[in-house]
C-alpha positions as MATLAB code, in Angstrom:
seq = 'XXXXXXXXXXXXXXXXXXXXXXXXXXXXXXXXXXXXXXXXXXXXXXXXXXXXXXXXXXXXXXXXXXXXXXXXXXXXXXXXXXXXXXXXXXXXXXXXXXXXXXXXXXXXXXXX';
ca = [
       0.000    0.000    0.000;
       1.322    3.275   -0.803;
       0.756    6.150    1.214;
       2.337   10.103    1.655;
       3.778   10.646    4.958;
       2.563   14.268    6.198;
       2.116   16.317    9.860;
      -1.211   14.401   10.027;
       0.474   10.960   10.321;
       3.233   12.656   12.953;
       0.215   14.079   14.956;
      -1.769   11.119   15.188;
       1.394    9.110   16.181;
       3.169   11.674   18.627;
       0.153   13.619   20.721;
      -1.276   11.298   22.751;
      -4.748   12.425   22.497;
      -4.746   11.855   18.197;
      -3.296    8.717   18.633;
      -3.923    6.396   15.843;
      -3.272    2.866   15.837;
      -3.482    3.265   11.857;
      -0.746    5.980   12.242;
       1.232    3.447   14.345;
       1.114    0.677   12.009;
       2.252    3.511    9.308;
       5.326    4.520   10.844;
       6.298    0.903   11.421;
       6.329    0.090    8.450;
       8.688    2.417    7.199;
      11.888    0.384    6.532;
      14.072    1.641    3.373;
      14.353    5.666    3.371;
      11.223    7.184    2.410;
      11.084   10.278    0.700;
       9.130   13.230    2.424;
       8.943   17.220    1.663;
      11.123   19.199    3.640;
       7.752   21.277    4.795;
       7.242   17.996    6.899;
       9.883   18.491   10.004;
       8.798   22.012    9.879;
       5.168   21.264   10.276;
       5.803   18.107   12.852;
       7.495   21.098   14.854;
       5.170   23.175   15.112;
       2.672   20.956   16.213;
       4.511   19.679   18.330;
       5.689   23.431   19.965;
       2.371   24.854   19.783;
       1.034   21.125   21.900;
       3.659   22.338   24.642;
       2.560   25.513   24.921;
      -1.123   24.992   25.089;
      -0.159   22.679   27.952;
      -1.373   19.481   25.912;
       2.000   17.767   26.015;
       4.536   17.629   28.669;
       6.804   20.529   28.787;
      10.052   19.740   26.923;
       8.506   16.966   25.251;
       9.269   18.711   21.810;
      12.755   18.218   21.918;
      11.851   14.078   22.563;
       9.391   13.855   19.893;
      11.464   15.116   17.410;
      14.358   13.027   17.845;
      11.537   10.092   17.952;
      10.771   11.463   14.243;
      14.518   12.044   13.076;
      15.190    8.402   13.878;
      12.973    7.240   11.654;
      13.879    6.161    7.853;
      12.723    9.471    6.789;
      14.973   11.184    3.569;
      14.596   14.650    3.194;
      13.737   15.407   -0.502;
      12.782   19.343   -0.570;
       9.673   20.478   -1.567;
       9.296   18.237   -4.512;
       6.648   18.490   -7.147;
       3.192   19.203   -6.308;
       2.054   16.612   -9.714;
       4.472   13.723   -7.529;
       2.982   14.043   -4.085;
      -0.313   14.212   -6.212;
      -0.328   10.519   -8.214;
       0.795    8.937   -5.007;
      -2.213   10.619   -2.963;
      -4.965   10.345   -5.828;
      -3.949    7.164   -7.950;
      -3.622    4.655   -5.707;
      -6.581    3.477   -3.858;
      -8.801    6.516   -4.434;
     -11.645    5.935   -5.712;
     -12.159    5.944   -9.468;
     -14.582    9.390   -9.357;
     -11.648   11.150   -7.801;
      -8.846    9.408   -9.963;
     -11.405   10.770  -13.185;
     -11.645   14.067  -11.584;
      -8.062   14.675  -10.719;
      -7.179   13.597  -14.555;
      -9.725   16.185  -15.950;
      -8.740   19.233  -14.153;
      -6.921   21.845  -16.398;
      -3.419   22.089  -16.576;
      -2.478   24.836  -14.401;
      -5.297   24.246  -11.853;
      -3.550   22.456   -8.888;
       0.300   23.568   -9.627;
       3.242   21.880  -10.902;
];
């Protein structure tokens, strides 16, 4: 199964209170380096920061988590191509409606 790691995944497996069993079972299976957009640490962050300082995480759990999430089998590929992250997200198991939909927009309507 293919799937795009973003801040959504990280949240569900790092805040205790949007913990996902699903997201668990995600990050576990990460095993060879998996690509990700650099906007991912940055995002994990500052969930993770503003958690702390709205009290719903420990205070200096940050610092933790984010070691937790530069352990993992995570390669840093930029920002990539919005037309990449896009055929991963909407060709895979998507149903065939969106799949149609996504192939019929205009060029120029959803970026690169």
């Amino acid at each position: 199964m293919a799937f795009v790691i973003d801040s959504s995944i990280g949240a569900a497996w790092l805040l205790p209170e949007e913990y996902s069993d699903a997201a668990e079972a995600m990050i576990a299976t990460i095993g060879a380096p998996c690509p990700v957009q650099s906007l991912l640490f940055l995002e994990i962050r500052n969930i993770l920061v503003t958690s702390e300082c709205r009290g719903r995480t420990s205070s200096g759990g940050t610092q933790g988590n984010m070691e937790c999430v530069r352990q993992l089998s995570l390669n840093d590929a930029g920002i990539g191509r919005d037309s990449h992250v896009l055929l991963l997200c909407v060709c895979q198991d998507a149903p065939s409606e969106i799949r149609q939909r996504h192939r019929q927009k205009p060029r120029g309507a959803g970026g690169s």
